[in-house]
N, CA, C and O atoms as a printed pandas DataFrame, in Angstrom:
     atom_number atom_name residue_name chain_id  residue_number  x_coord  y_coord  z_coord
0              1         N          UNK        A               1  -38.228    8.981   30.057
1              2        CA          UNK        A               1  -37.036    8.181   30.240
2              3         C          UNK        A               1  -36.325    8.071   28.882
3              4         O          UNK        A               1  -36.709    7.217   28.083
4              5         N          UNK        A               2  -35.547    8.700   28.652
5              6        CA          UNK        A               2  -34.452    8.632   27.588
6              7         C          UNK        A               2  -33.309    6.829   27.150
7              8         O          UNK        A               2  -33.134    5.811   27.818
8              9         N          UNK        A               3  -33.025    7.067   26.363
9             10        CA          UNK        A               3  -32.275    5.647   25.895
10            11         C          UNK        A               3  -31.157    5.780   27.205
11            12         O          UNK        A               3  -31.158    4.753   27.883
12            13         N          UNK        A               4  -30.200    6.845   27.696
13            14        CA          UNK        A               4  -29.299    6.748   28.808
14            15         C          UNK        A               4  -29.888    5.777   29.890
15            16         O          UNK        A               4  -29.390    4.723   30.289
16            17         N          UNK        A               5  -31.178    6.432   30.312
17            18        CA          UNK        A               5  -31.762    5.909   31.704
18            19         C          UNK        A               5  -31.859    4.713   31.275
19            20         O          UNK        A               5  -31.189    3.989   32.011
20            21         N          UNK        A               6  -32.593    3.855   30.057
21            22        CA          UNK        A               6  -32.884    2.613   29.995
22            23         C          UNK        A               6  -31.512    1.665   29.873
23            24         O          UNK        A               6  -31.510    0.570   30.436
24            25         N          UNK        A               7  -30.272    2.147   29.074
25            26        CA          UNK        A               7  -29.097    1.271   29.470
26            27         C          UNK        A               7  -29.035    1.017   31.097
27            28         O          UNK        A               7  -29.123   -0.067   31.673
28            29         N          UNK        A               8  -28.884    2.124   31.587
29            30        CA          UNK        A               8  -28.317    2.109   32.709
30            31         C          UNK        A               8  -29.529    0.793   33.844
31            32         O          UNK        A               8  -29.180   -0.085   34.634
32            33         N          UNK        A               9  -30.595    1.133   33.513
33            34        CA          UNK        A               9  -31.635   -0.072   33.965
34            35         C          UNK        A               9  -31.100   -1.720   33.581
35            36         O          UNK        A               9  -31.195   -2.691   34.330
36            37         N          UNK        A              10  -30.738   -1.703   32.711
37            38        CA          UNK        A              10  -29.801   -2.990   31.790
38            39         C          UNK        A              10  -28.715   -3.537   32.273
39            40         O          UNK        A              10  -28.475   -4.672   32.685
40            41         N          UNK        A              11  -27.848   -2.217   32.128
41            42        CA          UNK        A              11  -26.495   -2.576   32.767
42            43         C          UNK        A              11  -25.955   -1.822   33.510
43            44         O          UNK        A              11  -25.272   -0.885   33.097
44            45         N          UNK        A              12  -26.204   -2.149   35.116
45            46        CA          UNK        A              12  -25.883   -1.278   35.894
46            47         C          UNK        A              12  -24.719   -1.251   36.915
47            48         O          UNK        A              12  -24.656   -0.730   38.029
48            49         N          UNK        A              13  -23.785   -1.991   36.182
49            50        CA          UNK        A              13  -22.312   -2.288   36.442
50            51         C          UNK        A              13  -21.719   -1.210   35.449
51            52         O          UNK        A              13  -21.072   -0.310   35.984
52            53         N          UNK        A              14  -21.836   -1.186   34.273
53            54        CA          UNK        A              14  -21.157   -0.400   33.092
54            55         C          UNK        A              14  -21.497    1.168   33.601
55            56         O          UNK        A              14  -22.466    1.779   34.049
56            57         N          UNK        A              15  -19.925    1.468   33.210
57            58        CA          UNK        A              15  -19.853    2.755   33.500
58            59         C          UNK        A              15  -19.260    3.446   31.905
59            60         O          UNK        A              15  -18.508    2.796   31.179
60            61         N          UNK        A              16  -19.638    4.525   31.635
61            62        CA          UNK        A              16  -19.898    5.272   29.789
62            63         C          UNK        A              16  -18.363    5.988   30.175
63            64         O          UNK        A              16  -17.953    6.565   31.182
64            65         N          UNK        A              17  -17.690    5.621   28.750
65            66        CA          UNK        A              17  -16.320    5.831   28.838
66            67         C          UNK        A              17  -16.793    6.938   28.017
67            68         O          UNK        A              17  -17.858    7.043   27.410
68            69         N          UNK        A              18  -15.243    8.211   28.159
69            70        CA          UNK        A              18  -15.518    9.361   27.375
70            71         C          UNK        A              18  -14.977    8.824   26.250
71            72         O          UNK        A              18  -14.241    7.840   26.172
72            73         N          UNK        A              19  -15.591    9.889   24.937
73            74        CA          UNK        A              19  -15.328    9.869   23.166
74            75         C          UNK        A              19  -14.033   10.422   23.532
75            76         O          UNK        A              19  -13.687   11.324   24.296
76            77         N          UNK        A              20  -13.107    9.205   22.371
77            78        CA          UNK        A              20  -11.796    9.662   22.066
78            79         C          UNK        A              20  -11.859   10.832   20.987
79            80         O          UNK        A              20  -12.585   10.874   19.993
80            81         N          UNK        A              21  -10.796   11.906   21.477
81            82        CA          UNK        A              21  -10.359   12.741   20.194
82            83         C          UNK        A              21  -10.098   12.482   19.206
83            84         O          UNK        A              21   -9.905   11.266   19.194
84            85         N          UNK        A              22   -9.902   13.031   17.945
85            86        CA          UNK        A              22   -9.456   12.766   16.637
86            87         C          UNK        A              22   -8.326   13.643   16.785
87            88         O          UNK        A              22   -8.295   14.814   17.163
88            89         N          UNK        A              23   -7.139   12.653   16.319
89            90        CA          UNK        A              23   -5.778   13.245   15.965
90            91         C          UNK        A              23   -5.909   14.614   15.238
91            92         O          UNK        A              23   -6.526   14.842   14.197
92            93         N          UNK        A              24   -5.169   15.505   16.040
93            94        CA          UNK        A              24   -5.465   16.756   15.085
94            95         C          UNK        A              24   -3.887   17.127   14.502
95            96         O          UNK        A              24   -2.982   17.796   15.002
96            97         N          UNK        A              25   -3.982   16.438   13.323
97            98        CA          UNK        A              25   -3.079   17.067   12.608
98            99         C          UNK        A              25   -1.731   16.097   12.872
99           100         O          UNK        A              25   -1.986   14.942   13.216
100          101         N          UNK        A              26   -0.385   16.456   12.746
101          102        CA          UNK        A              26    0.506   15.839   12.745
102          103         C          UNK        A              26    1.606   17.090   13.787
103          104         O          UNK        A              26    1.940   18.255   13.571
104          105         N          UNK        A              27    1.778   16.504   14.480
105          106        CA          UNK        A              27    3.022   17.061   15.622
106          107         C          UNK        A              27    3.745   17.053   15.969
107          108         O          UNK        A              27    4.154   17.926   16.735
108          109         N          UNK        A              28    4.659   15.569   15.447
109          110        CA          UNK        A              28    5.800   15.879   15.615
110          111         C          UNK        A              28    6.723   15.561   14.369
111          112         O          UNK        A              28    7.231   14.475   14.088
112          113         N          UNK        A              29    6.796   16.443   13.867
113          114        CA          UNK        A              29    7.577   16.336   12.342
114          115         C          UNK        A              29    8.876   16.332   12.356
115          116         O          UNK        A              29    9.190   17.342   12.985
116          117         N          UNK        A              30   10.019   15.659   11.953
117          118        CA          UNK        A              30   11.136   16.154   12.072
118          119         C          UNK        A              30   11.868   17.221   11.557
119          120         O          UNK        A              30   11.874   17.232   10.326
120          121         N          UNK        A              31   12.328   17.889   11.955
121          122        CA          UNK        A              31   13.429   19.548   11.246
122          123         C          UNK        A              31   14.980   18.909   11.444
123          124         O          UNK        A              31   15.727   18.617   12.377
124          125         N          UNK        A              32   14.984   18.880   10.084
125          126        CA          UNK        A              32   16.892   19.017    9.996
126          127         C          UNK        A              32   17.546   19.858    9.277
127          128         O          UNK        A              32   17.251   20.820    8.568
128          129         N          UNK        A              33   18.615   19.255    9.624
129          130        CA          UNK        A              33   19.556   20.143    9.334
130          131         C          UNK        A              33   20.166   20.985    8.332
131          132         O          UNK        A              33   20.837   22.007    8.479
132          133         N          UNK        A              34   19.727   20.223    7.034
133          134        CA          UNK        A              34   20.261   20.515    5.793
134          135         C          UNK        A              34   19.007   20.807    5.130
135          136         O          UNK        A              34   17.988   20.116    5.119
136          137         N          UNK        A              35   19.289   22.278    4.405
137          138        CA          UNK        A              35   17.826   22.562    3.920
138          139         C          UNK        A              35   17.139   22.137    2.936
139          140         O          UNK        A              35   17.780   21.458    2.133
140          141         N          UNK        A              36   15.688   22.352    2.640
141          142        CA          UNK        A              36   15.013   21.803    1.639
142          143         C          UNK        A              36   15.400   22.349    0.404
143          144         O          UNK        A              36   15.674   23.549    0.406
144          145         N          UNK        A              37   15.487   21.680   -0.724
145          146        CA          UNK        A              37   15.378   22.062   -2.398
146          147         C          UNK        A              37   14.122   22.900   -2.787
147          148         O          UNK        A              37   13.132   22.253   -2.449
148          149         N          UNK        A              38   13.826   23.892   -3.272
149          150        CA          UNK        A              38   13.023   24.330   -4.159
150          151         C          UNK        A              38   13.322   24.504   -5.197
151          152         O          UNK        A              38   14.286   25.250   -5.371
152          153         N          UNK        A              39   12.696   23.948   -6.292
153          154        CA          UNK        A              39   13.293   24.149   -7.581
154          155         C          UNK        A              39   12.213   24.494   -8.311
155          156         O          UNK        A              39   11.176   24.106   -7.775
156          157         N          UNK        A              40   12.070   25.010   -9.216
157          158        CA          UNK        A              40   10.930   25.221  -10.488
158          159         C          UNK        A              40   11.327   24.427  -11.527
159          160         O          UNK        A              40   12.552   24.401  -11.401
160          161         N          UNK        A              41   10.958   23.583  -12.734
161          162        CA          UNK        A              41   11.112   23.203  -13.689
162          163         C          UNK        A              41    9.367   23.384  -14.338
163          164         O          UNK        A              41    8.254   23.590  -13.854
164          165         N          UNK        A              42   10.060   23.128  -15.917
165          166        CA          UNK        A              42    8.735   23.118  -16.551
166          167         C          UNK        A              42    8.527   21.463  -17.393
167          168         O          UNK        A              42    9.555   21.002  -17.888
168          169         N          UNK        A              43    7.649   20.904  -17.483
169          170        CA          UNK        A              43    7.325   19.880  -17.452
170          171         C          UNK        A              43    6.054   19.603  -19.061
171          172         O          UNK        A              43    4.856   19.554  -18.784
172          173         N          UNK        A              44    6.464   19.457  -20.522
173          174        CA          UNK        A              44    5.615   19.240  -21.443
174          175         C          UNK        A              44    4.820   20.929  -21.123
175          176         O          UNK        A              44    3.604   21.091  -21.017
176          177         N          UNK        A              45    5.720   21.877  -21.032
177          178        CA          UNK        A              45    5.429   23.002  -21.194
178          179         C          UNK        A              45    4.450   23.678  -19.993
179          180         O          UNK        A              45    3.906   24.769  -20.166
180          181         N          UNK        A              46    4.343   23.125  -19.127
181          182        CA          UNK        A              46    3.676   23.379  -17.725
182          183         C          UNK        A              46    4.420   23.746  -16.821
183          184         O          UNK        A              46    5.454   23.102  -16.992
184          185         N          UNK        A              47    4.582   24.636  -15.623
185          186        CA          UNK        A              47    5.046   24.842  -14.922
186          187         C          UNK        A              47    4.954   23.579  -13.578
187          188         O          UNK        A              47    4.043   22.780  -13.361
188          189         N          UNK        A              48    6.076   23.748  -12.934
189          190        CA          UNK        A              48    5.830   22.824  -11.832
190          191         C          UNK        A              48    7.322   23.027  -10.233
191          192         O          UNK        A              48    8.536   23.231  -10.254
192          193         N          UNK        A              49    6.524   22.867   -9.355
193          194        CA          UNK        A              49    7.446   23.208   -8.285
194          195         C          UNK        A              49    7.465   21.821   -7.785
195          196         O          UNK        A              49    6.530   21.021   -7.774
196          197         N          UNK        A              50    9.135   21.601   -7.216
197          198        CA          UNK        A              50    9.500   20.859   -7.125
198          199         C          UNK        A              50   10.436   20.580   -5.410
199          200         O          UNK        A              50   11.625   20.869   -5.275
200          201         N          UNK        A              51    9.799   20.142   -4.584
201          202        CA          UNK        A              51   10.641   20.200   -3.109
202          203         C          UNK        A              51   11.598   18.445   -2.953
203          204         O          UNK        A              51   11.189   17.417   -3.493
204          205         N          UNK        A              52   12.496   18.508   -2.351
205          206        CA          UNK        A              52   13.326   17.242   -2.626
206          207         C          UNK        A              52   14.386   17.994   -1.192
207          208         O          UNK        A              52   14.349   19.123   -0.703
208          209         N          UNK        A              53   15.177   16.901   -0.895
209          210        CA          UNK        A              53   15.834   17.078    0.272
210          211         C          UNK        A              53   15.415   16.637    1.432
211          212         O          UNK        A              53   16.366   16.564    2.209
212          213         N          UNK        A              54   14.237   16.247    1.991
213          214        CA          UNK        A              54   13.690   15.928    3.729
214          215         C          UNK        A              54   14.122   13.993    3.994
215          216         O          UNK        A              54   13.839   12.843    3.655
216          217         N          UNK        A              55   14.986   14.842    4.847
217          218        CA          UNK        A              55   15.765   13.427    5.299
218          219         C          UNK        A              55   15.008   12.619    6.677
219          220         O          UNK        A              55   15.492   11.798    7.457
220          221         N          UNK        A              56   13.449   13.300    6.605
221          222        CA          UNK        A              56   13.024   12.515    7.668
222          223         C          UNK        A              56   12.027   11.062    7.647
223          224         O          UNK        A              56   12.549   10.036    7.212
224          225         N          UNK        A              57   10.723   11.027    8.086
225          226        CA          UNK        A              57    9.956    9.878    7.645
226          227         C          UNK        A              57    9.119   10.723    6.671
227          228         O          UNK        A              57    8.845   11.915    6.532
228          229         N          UNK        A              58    8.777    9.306    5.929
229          230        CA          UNK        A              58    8.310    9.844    4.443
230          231         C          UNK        A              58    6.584    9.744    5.102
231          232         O          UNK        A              58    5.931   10.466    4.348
232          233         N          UNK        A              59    6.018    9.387    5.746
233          234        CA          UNK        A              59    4.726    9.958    6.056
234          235         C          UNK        A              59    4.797   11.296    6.825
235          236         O          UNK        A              59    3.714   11.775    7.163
236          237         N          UNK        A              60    6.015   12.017    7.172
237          238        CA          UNK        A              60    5.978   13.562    7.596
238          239         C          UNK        A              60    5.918   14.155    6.064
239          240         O          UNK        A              60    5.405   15.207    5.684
240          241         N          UNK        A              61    6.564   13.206    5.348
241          242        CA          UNK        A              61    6.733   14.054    3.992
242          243         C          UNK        A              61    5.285   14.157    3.666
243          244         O          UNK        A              61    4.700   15.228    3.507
244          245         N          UNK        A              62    4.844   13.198    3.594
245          246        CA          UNK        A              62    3.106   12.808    2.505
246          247         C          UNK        A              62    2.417   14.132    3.483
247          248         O          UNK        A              62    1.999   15.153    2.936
248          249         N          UNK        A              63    2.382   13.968    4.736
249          250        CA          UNK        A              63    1.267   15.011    5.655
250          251         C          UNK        A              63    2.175   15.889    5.316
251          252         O          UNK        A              63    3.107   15.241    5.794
252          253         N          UNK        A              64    2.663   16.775    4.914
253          254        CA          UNK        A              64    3.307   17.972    4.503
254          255         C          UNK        A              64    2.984   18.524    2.880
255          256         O          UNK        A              64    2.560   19.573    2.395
256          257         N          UNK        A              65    3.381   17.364    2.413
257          258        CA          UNK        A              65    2.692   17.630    0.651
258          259         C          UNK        A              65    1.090   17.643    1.201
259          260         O          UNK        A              65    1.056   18.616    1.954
260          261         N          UNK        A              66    0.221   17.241    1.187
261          262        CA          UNK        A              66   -1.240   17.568    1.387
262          263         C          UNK        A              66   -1.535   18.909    1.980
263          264         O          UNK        A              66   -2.401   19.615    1.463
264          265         N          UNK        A              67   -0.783   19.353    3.170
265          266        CA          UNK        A              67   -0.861   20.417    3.943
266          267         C          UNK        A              67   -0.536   21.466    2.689
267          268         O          UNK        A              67   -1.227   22.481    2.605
268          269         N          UNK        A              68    0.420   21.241    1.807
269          270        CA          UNK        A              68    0.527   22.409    1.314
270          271         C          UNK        A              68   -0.568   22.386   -0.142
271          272         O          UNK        A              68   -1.338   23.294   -0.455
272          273         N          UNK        A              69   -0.400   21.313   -0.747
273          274        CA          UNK        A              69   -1.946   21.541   -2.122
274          275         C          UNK        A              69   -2.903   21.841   -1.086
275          276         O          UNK        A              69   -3.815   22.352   -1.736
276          277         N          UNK        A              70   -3.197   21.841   -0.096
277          278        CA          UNK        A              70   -4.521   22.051    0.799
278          279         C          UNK        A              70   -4.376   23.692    0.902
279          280         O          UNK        A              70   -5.354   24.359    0.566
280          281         N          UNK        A              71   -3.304   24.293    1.312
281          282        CA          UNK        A              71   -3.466   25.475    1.754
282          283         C          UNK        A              71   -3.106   26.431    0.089
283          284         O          UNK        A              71   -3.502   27.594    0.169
284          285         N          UNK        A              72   -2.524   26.117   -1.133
285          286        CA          UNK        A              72   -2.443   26.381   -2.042
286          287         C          UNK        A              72   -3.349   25.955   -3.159
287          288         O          UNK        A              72   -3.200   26.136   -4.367
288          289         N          UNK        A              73   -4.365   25.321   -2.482
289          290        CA          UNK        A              73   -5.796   25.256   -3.812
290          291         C          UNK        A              73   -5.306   24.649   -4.800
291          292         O          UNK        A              73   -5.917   24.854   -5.849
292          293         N          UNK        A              74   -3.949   23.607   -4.898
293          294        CA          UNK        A              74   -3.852   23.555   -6.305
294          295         C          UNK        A              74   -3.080   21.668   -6.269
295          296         O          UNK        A              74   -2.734   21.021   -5.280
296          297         N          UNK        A              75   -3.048   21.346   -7.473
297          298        CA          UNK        A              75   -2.983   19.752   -7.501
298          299         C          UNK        A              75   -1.211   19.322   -7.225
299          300         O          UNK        A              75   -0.559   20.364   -7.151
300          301         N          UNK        A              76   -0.636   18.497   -7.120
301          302        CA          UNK        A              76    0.854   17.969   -6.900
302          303         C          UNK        A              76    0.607   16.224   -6.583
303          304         O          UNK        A              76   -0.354   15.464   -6.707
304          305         N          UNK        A              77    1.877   16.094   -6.164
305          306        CA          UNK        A              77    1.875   14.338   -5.871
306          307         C          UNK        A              77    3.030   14.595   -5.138
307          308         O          UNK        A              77    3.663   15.643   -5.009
308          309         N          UNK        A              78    3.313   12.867   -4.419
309          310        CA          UNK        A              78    4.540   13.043   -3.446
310          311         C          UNK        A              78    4.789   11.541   -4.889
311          312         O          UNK        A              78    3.853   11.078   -5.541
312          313         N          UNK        A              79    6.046   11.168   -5.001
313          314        CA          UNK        A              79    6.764   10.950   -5.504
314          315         C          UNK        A              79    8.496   10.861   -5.791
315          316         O          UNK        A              79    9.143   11.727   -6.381
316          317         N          UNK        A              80    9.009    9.659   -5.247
317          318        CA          UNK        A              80   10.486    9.164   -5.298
318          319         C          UNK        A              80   11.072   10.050   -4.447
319          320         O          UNK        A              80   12.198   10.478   -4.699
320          321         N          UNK        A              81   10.212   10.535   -3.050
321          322        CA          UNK        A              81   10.787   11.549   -2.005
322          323         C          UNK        A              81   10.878   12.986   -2.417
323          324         O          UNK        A              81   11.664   13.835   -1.998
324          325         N          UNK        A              82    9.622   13.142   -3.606
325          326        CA          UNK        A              82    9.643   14.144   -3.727
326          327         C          UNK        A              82    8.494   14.880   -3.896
327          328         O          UNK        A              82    7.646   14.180   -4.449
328          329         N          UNK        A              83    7.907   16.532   -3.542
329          330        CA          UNK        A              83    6.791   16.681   -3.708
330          331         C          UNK        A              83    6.674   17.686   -5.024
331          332         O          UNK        A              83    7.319   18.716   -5.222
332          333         N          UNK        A              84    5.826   17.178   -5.727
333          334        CA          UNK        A              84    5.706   18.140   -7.080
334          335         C          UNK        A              84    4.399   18.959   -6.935
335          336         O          UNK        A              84    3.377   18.468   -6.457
336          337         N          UNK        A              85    4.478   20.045   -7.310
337          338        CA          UNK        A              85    3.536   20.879   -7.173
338          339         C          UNK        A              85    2.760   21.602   -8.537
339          340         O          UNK        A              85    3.174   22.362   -9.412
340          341         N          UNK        A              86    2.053   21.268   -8.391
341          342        CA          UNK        A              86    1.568   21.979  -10.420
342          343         C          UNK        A              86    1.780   23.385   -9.850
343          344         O          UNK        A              86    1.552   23.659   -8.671
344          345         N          UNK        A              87    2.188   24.178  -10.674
345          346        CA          UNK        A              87    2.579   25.350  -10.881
346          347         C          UNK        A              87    3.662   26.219  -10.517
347          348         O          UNK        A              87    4.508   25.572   -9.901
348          349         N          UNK        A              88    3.991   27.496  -10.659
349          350        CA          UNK        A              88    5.392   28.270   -9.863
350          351         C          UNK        A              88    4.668   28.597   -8.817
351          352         O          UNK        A              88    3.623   29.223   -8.993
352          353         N          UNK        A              89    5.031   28.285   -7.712
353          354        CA          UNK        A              89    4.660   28.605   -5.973
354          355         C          UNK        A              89    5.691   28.436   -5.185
355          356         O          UNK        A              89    5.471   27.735   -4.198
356          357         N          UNK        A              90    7.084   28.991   -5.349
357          358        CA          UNK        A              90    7.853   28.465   -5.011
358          359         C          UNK        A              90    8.300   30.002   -3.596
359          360         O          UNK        A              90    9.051   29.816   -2.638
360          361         N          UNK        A              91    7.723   31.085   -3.846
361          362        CA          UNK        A              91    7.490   32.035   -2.551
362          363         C          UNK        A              91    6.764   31.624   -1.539
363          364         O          UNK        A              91    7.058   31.806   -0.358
364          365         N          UNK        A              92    5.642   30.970   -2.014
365          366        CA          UNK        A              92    4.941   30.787   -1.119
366          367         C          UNK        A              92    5.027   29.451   -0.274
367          368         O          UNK        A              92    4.546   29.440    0.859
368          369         N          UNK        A              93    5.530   28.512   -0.715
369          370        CA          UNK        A              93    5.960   27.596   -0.279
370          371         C          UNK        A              93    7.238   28.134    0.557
371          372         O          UNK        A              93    7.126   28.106    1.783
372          373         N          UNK        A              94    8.148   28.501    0.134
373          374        CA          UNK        A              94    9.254   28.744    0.980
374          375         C          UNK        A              94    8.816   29.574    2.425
375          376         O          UNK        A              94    9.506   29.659    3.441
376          377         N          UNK        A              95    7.613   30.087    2.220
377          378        CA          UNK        A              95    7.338   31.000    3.406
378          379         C          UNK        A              95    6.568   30.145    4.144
379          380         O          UNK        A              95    6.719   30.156    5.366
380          381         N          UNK        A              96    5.537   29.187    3.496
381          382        CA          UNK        A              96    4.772   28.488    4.600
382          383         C          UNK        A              96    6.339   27.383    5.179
383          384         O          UNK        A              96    6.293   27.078    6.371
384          385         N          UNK        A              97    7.299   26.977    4.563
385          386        CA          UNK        A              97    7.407   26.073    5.071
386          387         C          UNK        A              97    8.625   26.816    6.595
387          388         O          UNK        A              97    8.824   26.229    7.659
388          389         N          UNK        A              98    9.264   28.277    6.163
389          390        CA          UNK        A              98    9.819   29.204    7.019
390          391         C          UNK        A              98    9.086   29.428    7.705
391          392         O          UNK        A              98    9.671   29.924    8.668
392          393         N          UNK        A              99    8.072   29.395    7.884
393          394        CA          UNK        A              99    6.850   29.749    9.052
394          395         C          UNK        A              99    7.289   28.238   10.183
395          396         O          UNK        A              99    7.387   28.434   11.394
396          397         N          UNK        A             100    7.509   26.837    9.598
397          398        CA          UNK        A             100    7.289   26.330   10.247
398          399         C          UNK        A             100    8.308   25.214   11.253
399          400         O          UNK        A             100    8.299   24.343   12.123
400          401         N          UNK        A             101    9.055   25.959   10.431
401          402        CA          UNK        A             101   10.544   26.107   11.002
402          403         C          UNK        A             101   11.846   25.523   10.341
403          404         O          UNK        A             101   12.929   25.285   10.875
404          405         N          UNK        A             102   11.318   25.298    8.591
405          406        CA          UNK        A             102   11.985   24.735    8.236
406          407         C          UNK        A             102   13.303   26.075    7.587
407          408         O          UNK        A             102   13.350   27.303    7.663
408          409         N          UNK        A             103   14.011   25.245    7.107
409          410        CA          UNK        A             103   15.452   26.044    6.202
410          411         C          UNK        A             103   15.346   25.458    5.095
411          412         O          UNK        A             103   15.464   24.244    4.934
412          413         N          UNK        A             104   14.933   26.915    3.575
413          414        CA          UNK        A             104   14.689   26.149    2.128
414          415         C          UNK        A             104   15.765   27.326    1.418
415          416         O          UNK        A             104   16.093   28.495    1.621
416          417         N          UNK        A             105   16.142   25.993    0.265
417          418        CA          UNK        A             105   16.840   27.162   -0.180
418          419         C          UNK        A             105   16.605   26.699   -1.755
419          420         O          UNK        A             105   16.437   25.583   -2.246
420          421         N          UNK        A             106   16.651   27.781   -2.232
421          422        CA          UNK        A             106   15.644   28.124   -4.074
422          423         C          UNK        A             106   16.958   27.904   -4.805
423          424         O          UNK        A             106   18.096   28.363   -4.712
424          425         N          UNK        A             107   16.304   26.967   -5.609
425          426        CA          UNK        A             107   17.328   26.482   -6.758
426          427         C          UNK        A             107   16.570   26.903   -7.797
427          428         O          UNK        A             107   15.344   26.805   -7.831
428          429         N          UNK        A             108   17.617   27.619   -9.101
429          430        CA          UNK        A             108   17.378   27.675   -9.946
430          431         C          UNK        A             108   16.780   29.265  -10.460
431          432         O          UNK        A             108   16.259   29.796   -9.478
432          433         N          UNK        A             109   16.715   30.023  -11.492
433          434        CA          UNK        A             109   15.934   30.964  -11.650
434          435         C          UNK        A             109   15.402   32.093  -10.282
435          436         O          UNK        A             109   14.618   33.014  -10.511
């Protein structure tokens, strides 16, 4: 007789609700209209990429900055609506974020 059988000896009104899912991910992000900034600047002689422009909610912004240091191995911050990225990644960013349906357009260099 397993721990199941002995609840059920206990309480035999209660019926075992199913395990909730874990949110997977974020789904509904907003896409507008006017495209994102990519910019490069260098920063106390460091490189750094710089996205600015998303006129939507700033927790689409935050789950978007993580998504991308996550898929680019490398450190940034979200900051004054903006996401900074340590290093020049500014191809690759423009492509993950064209993958996902956004419109970016590269400032600078």
């Amino acid at each position: 007789m397993d721990l199941q059988d002995q609840l059920k000896i206990f309480f035999p009104k209660h019926k075992p609700s199913e395990p909730e899912k874990p949110n997977e991910g974020y789904k509904g992000i907003w896409m507008q209209e006017a495209p994102i900034i990519c910019k490069y600047e260098k920063r106390k002689g460091k490189p750094i990429t710089i996205l600015e422009g998303y006129t939507g909610a700033i927790e689409d912004f935050k789950a978007l900055t993580k998504e991308l240091k996550k898929k680019l191995s490398v450190g940034g911050s979200f900051k004054d609506g903006k996401i900074i990225i340590q290093g020049d990644f500014r191809d690759k960013i423009m492509q993950i974020l064209k993958e996902k349906g956004f419109s970016v357009k590269r400032v600078g260099g």
